[in-house]
Each structure stands twice: as C-alpha cells, then as structure tokens.
N, C-alpha and C positions, 0 to 999 in steps of 0.2 A: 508597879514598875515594869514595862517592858523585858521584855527575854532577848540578852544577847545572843550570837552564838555562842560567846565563852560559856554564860548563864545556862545555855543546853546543853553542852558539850559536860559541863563539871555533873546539872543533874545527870545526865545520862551516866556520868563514870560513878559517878555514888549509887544508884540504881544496879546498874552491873558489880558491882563491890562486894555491895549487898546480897544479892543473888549468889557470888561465886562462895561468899561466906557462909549466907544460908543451907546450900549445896554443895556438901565436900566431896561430892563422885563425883560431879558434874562433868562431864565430859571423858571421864575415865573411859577405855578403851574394854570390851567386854569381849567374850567368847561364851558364845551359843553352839550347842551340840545338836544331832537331831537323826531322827532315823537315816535320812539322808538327804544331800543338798545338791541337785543340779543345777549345775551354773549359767546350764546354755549359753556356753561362749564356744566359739567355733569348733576349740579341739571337745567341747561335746561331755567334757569330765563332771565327776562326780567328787563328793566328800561327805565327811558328816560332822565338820567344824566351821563356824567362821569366825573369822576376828576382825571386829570393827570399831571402831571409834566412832564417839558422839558428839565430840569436837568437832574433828573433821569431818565428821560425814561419810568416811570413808571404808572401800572394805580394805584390812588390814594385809589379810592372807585368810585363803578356806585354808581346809587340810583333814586330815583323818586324826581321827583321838588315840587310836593305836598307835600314832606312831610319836616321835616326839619335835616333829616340826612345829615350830608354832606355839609350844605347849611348855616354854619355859622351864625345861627341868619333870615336867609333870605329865604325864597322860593319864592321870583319873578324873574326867571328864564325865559330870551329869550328862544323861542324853533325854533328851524331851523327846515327846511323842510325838510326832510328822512328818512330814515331807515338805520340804522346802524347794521355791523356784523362785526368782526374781521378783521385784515387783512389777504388776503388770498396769498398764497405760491404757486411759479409753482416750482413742486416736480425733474424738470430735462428739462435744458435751457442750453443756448450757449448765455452770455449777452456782451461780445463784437461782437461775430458774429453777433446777432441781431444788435445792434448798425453801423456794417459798412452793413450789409443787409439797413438799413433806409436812410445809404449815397451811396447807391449804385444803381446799374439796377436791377429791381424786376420784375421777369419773369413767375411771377407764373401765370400759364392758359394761357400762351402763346401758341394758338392754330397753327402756323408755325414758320418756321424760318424767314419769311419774318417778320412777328409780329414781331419778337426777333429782328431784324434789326431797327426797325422801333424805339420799346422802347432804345434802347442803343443810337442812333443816336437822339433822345431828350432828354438820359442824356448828350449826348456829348453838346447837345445848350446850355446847364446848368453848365458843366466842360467841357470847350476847353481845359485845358492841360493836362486832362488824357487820357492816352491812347499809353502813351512814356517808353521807356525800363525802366525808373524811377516809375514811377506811370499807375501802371494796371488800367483799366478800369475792375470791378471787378462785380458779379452781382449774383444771386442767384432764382434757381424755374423752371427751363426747364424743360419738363417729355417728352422722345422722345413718351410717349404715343400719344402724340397730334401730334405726326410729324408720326403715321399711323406705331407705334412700331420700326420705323428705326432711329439710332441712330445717331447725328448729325456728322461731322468731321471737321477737319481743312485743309484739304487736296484737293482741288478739281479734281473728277474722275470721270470715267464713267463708269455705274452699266449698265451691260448684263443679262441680264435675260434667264436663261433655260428653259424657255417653251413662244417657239413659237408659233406664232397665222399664222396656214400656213406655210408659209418658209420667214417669217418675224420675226426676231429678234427685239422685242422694245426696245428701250435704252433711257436714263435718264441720265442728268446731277445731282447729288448728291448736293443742296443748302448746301452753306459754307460759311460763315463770310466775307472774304477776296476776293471774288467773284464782292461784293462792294465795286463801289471806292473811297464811302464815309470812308468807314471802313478798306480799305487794309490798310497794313505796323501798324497796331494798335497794341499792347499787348493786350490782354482782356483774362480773364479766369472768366468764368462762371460754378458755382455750380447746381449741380441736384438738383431735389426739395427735395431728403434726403439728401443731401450732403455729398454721400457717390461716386458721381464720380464731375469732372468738365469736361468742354468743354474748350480748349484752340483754337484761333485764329497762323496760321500759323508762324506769326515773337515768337510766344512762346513755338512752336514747334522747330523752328531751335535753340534755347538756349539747349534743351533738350539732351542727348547723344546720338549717333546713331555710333550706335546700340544702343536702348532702350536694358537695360539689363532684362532679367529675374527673378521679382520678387517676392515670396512666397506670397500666400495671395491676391495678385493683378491681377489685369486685364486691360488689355490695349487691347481696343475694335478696331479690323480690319474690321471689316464690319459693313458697305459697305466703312470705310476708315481708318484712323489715326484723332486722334483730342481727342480722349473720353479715360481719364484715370481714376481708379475704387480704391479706398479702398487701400491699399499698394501700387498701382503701383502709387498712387498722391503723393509719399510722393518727390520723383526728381522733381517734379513740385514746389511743394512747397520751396524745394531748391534753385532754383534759382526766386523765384518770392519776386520781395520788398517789403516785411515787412511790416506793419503800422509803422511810431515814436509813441513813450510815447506821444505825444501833439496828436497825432491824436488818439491813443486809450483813453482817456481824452474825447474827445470830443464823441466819439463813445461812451463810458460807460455814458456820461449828455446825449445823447441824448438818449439812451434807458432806462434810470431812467425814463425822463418824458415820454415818452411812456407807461412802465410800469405800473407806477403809474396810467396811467388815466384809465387804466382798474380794475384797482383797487392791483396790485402787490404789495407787500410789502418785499417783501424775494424770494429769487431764489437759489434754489440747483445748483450751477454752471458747468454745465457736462464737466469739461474737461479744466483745467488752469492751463496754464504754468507757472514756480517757479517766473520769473519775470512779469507777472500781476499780481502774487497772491503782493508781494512788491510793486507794483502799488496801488491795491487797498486798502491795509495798511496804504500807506502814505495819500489816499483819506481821509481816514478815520479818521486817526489823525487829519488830518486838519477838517474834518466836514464836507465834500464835498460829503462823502456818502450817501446817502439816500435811499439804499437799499439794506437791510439786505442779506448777499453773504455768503451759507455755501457750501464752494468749494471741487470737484472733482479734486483733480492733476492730470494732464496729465505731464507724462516728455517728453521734448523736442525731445527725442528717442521712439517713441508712443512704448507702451507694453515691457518696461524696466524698470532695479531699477536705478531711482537717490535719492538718499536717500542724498547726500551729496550736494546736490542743493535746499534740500526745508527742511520746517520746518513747524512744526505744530503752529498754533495761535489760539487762546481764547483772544477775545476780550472781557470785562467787561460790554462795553456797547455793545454785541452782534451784531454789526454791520459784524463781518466777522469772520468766523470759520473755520480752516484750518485741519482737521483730517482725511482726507480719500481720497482713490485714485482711477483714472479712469482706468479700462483693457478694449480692448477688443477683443471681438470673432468673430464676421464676419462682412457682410458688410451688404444690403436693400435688403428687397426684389421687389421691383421695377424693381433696375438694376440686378436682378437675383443674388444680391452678399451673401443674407441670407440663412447660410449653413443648408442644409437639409440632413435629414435622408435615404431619396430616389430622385430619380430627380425629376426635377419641373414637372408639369403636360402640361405644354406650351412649354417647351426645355430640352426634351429627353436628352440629352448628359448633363445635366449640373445638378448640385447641391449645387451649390452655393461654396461660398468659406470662410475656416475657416482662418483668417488673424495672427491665431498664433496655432499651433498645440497642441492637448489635454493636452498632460507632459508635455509642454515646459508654459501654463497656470497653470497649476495646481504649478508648481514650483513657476511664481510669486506671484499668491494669497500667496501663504507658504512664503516665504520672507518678501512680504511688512505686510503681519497679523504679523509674528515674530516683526519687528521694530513696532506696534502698532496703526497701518492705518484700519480703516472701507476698505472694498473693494468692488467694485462697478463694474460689469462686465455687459457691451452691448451685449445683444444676442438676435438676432432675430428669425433665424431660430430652428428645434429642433435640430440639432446636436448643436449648440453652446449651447441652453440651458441648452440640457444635459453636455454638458463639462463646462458646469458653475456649474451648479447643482454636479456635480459630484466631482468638485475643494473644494467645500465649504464643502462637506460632507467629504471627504478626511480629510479637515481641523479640521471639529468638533468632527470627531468619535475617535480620539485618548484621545483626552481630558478627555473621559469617563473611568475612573477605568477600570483593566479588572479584575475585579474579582468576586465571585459567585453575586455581587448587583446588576453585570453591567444591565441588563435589567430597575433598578429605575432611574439609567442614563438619563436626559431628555437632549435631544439633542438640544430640542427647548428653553428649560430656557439657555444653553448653546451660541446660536444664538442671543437671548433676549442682550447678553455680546458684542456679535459681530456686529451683526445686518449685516450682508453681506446683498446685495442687488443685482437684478439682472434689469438692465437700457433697457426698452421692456418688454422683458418675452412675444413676440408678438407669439410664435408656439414655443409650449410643446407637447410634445407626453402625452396620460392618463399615461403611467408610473409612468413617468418624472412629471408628475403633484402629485401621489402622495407624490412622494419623498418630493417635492417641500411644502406642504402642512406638511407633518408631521416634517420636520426640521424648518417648518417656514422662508423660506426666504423671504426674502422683494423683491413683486415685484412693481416697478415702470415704470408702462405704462399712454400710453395719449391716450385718447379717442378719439383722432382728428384723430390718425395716423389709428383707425379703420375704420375710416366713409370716410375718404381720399385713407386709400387703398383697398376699398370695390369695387371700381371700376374693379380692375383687380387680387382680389386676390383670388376668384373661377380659375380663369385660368390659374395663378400661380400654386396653391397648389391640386387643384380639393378637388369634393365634399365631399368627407371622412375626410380627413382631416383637410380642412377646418372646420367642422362640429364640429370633438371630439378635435382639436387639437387648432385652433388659436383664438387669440384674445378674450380671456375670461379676463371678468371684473366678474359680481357675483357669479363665482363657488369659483373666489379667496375671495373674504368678508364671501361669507359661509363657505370657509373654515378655517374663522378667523383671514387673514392674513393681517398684517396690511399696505393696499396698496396704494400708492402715486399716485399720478396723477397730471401732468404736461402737457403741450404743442408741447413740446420741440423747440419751438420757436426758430430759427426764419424757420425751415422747416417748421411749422405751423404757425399761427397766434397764439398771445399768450394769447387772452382774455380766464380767467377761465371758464367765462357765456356761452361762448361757448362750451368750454372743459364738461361744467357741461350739457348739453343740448344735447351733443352728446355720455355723457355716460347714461343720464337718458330716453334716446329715442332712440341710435344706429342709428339716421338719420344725416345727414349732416347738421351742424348750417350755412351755406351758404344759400339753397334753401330748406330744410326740406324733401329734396330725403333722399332715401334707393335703395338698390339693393331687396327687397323684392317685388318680381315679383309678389305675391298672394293674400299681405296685403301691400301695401306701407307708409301705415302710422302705422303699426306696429312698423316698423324700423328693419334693421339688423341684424339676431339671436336675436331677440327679449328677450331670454328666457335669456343674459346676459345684462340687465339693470340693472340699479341702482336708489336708491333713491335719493330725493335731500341731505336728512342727511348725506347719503352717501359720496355720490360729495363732501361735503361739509368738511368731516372728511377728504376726499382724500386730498384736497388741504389745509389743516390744521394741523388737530393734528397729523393723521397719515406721514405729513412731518416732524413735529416735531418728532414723534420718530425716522425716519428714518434719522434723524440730529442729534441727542443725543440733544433735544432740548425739553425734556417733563419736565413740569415742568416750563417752561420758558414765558405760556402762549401763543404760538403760535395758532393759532385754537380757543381761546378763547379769550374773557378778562375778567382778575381775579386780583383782590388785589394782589400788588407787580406784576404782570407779565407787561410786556412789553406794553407798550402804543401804537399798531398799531391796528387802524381801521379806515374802508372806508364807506362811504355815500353814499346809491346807491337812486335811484329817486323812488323807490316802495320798495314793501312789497312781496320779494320772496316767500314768504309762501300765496301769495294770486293770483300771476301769472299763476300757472298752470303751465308743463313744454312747451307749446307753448311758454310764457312770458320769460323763464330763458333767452334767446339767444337777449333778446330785453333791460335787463338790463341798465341802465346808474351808471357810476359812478361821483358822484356828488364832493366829494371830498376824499382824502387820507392823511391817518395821522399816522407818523412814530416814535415812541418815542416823542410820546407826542407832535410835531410838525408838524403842515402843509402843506406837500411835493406836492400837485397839488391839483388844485379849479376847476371843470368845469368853462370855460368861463374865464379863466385869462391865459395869452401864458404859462407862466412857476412860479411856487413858486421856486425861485432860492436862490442862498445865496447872501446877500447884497454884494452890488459891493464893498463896502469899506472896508470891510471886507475879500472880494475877491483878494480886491490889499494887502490887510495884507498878505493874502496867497503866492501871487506873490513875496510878500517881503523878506519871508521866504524861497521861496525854492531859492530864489538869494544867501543867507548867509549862509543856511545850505548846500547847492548843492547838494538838491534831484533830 
C-alpha cells in the first residue's frame, strides 16, 4: 500500500515515542566542569563550568564551580581534566572526498612510483574485489615532484632524450601502473595531491574517447605519455567512472565525522556539493545521524553552470546544515602548472596556467546565481583568476551604488558586509588586485597548510618578485581588516586546525618544523606574514561564522543561547608557546550539547537500537 503523508507522519511520531521511551535523559540539560573554559567571546572571559542542553543545542550559562550561580543550590562540581575552547570550523573542506580519501590508497610523500605500487597493492590485500570495471580502486596524494618533475602515465613508452653523451643516445622505460602483473587489467584512478589532476591505469584509459576530444580549460598531459588528465579535461573521466552508492557515501560521511571530530572539528564549510548529497545530508540530519555541522558550497553536477532548478536553499533550526551559497571556479594548482597567471611560470616559459572558464563567461555566472540570491564563492589561485574573481564581484557591487552627486558616500564594503562574496585561495594577487581586494572587502579563505606544502616549489614556480609582493599573504589580509577564514582543505591536506594554526603562526611546516628560509630556518617562510594565536583562532571561528552568515550563532565562541559546541584539548594553548600548538590533543568533542568523540573510546556513535529505528524508517518512508 502506498505511504501517505499521514502514513509518515504517524510512523515517524511512533519512531520518536519509541526513542523518547527508550531514552529517559534524552535531552536533559548537563553541566561539565573543567580545568578551565575560554569562551572567546569579546569580553575575553573565562570559567570552569558550562551548562548545556541537548535538546536545544544550547549553551545554557558557563560559570565557576565556586560559586553558586548556575549550580542549583550546589557547588560540588566534578572537574575533568582540560582545557576547553569552542569548537573550531575548517573554513573550506571536501567531507565526502575526505571520507572516501580514509577508504582509499593514501599516496601522499610517496617518494616513486615503485612506492605507489607497492601502497595500492596492500590495499588490494585489504579489498581483493576492487579493482573491476565496477568498483575503482581509487587513491589520492602523488606529486610527480617526487617522481624528479616527470609526470606519471598510463601508457607504457620509451623516452629518447636529445642530448647525447657522445654518440649514445640514453633511453628509459617510463614506470606505469600496468607494467605490473600484480596490477595489470585493474581500473584505478588516482588523484594529485591538489586534486586538481588524476592518474588513470590503462583499462581506464580504453573507456575513454579516442580521440580524447579537446577541452577548454583542461589539459591532458603528453609527456613523456598518456595517463594524466588536469582540471576540465577530468571531467570524461569522471563520466565514465562508478560513482559511490548513497550506502557507501553514508559510510564515507561516519567515517570522516569521527575523524573529524578527534581533532577537534565541529563544522565544515563544504567546498563543493552536489544537489543529491546536499538531500543526503538532510535526511542524515533529520534522523540525528549528523554530527557535524555542514554549511555547504553547491557545485552543480555541470561544474561552472546554473542549476538553479535542482537545488534549494535550507536553514536548518537546529543548524546542523545550511544550504545558501555556491561553488565557481577559475583555474586549476599550481603545482600542476594549472594556476592562471598573469605572465608565464618562471619554471615553464610557454605556459601560464589555465583559466577553466573565461573572464565574461564568470562574471555572467556570479550575475545570475547573486540574482537568484546565493553567497558565491569563487576558487582562484593564480592572479589572473583572482583578478577575474576580483573583478566579477566588483562588476557585481558597483551598480548597486546610486549614481548620483552622493555616489562617492556609497560604501562598497558595507555593500559586500550584504553579500559577503568570498574568494576559496586568494593563494597570488597581484599589489593591484590586492588593493582592490582590501577596499571592497572580499572574503578571503586560505589554508595555511597549502603555504608551507607549496613552499617547496613555489620560488620556481612563480620566481622571486613575485613570489615576494604577490603570494601567499596571511597578515597584510587581517591588517587589512579582512575578515579571513582558514581552513585545511582536507583532504589535499591533513585536516587538524592545530596544525593549520601552527603553520599560519610560524610559516614552517607542522610536519618537521622546516621552512624554505635559507638564512633563518626557524624564522619560517616570509616570516613578515605570521599570525597570532588570537588570530588563528578567530580564522577557524568567528571569522567562519561570518563568512557562513552564521554571526550571532555562537560559532567561535560560547555564549548564552548560542550553540553548544566545544572540544577538550590536553593543555593550555595559551601556555605552549607556538612550538606546542602542533603538539595539541584533543580530549573530547561536544556538538549541540552532546558528546560526538572521547579520546580513548573507538567511536561516540548513535545507539544501535535506535539506529535500527532509523533502519526502520527509511524501509517505510523509501528514502
């Protein structure tokens, strides 16, 4: 028989009945004590109480155990061991990629291709049946840097070299995937470590068209072979490669909560989510399976297009998931030389990167999706895209302004404050482009990681000029008052904050504590753009709240009425020094006033009986 809505509406109220029956705390209002609790909220105070609720989501009231505010008649208050600080937000992530990155081959500092043979073929001992035109063997983190800058293939051929030693010609078989016969006849497609190209194995090559057609925007790398597709030319790969199911993204999105969570995550700016995960993560939500606040970036299934009739905005009440704004973007990494520049690289004369949608043809979609009422969020690395980012958005706001004799009292920036455009990088600005950038106030949202990870090669890249005035600024943008996000962008990075905070407050590597700073090594990296810990702290906090329309909501702090999320770490940041920031633990994570991961317990999951309630439900409703 068919499900009415009455027929949902009744299972659903028997489902929750059930539950409130099974759970007689359920939502009860608790108090947590703790070495001590900074709120970072403006007036800066401290305590070593909170009182929250798990109903609401709410913090109740902090306060001190000593005294009897709060404390009902009582101040004999257990005190648990920690330090407590809000929960903190990575400002711009990929949280199913992460998720199938953690079920996949992790390639990162994989120093050959022999390496990369070697990890794929132990995850194969782990999944024998991936690997079939059904199910990729899937993997993420190769940098052909460590392969001596030549770039992997699927093809196996033999590279001639023009410069003889004598009247000997040396020659080279080109290492390939398929070369092994552990690994021939396999599918696998393995991402760069920006994942801005893949590496495909030869049986995923013949799925392909041939002739590979010629694509704007992309690049399909011929030398030294076939195998390496770049930024638009991935998109025919992608075409024909199997999907995740809904059950396997399910388990990708629980397994990178608890992930998450143990580093202390509470909320993820989601860079980039198609209209059916965003209904995914809706339905997680409803049921209470979420445990980690998701304020998503649409990407339409059509990358850098309008589907306006496939998705929809959501405001959640209990702010687990916020759906307002949309992903564009502008070029590709600079790693694989795809970040569009202004003049050629300083490492490959002929090239300048590539703009993956042309200046008018962006600037029209910013103009469309701002019409229909979406924040917009544009990826630019290099400075030509930033400038064409920069350039879209100002297009966008200077009409807005009267034209008439006031126009000069016109603030462009209280205008932006409405919009809040954002630019995802902002990694090479030109000083122009910087001012621009500065007095319209756009929001820029970079990671600290992608500095001190592309410090490796990115003198050789961009060379020393403009390296210098032009990339990777963190405190020219806070001096200039801008209120800027900071993220990981996990899973091309590692996603811990502590690290992200350690490598914007010292410009060194939270790996080994290196710099490229040949004169001062423990200076760090263009030293003269550090930050503070307050800093850092604001980056992965309130300054994501704004750039979420989420001020006000508590993010970045805890305040009466605002949202119940904070994490327990094993010390006192304010006493480590920034040596200590990268050494952090987190002890526990608490999400709406709930418990979502304990150091030393495998998972805080949802009770199983309650889990089969869930089960039950999507059997009757057919979600």
């Amino acid at each position: 028989m068919p499900l009415t809505n009455y027929n949902v509406s009744a299972i659903f109220a028997l489902i929750l009945a059930l539950a409130i029956w099974r759970f007689g705390s359920f939502g009860k209002p608790s108090i947590r004590c703790y070495q001590r609790i900074d709120t970072l909220s403006p007036a800066n105070d401290s305590f070593t109480c909170i009182h929250a609720s798990s109903w609401s989501g709410q913090v109740i009231q902090p306060f001190n155990h000593s005294s009897d505010s709060g404390s009902s008649g009582s101040n004999a208050w257990n005190v648990s061991s920690g330090y407590v600080i809000p929960g903190l937000w990575d400002g711009h992530a990929h949280v199913l990629e992460y998720g199938e990155m953690l079920n996949g081959v992790k390639l990162y500092g994989a120093g050959s291709v022999d390496e990369i043979k070697t990890r794929i073929k132990g995850y194969l001992r782990k999944n024998p049946t991936h690997g079939s035109k059904e199910k990729w063997i899937r993997g993420i983190g190769w940098d052909q840097e460590y392969f001596g800058g030549v770039m992997p293939v699927a093809v196996l051929i033999l590279m001639l070299f023009a410069h003889p030693v004598g009247d000997v010609v040396f020659a080279y078989e080109v290492e390939q995937l398929s070369q092994d016969p552990e690994l021939s006849g396999l599918y696998i497609m393995l991402d760069r470590v920006d994942g801005h190209c893949i590496w495909v194995s030869e049986p995923v090559l013949s799925l392909l068209p041939n002739p590979f057609p010629a694509i704007p925007g992309g690049e399909v790398i011929t030398n030294p072979g076939v195998g390496v597709f770049c930024d638009n030319a991935m998109d025919p790969v992608y075409d024909v490669w199997p999907r995740p199911g809904r059950d396997e993204k399910v388990r990708f999105l629980e397994d990178a909560m608890k992930s998450l969570h143990s580093v202390g995550i509470v909320g993820v700016h989601d860079a980039g989510v198609r209209p059916t995960d965003v209904e995914m993560f809706n339905g997680l939500a409803d049921a209470g399976r979420l445990t980690l606040r998701l304020y998503v970036m649409l990407e339409c299934p059509v990358r850098n297009t309008i589907c306006e009739n496939e998705v929809r905005m959501i405001h959640r009440e209990d702010g687990k998931l916020s759906v307002r704004s949309v992903k564009l973007y502008a070029d590709g990494a600079l790693g694989s030389w795809g970040a569009a520049l202004l003049s050629p690289y300083a490492d490959k004369a002929d090239a300048t990167g590539s703009m993956v949608i042309e200046e008018e043809d962006l600037y029209s979609l910013v103009r469309r999706w701002d019409d229909i009422g979406y924040q917009v969020n544009i990826h630019a690395i290099g400075d030509r895209a930033n400038r064409a980012a920069i350039t879209a958005f100002e297009k966008i706001l200077k009409p807005l302004c009267p034209q008439t004799s006031n126009y000069e009292a016109c603030s462009l920036r209280s205008l932006q404050d409405e919009k809040r455009f954002r630019i995802e990088h902002a990694q090479i600005i030109s000083p122009e482009d910087q001012e621009t950038l500065f007095s319209l106030g756009i929001i820029p949202s970079i990671q600290p990681t992608h500095a001190t990870s592309d410090m490796a090669y990115a003198l050789s890249r961009l060379g020393p000029e403009r390296l210098a005035k032009s990339a990777y600024r963190m405190k020219s943008f806070y001096n200039a008052g801008l209120p800027v996000i900071l993220g990981s962008d996990f899973p091309i990075e590692p996603p811990s904050p502590f690290a992200g905070m350690y490598a914007a407050m010292t410009r060194r590597s939270p790996e080994d504590g290196s710099s490229k700073n040949n004169t001062c090594p423990e200076c760090g990296w263009h030293p003269e753009e550090k930050i503070t810990l307050q800093e850092a702290l604001g980056g992965f906090g309130a300054h994501v709240a704004w750039g979420g329309f989420m001020d006000g909501k508590g993010v970045g702090e805890l305040k009466v009425g605002g949202w119940a999320d904070w994490i327990v770490l094993d010390r006192d940041i304010w006493a480590v020094g920034e040596e200590g920031i990268r050494d952090v633990k987190v002890l526990e994570t608490w999400v709406a006033g709930r418990r979502v991961w304990a150091a030393g317990e495998q998972s805080v999951k949802l009770d199983p009986w309650l889990r089969g309630l869930w089960g039950l439900w999507e059997c009757y409703a057919g979600w």
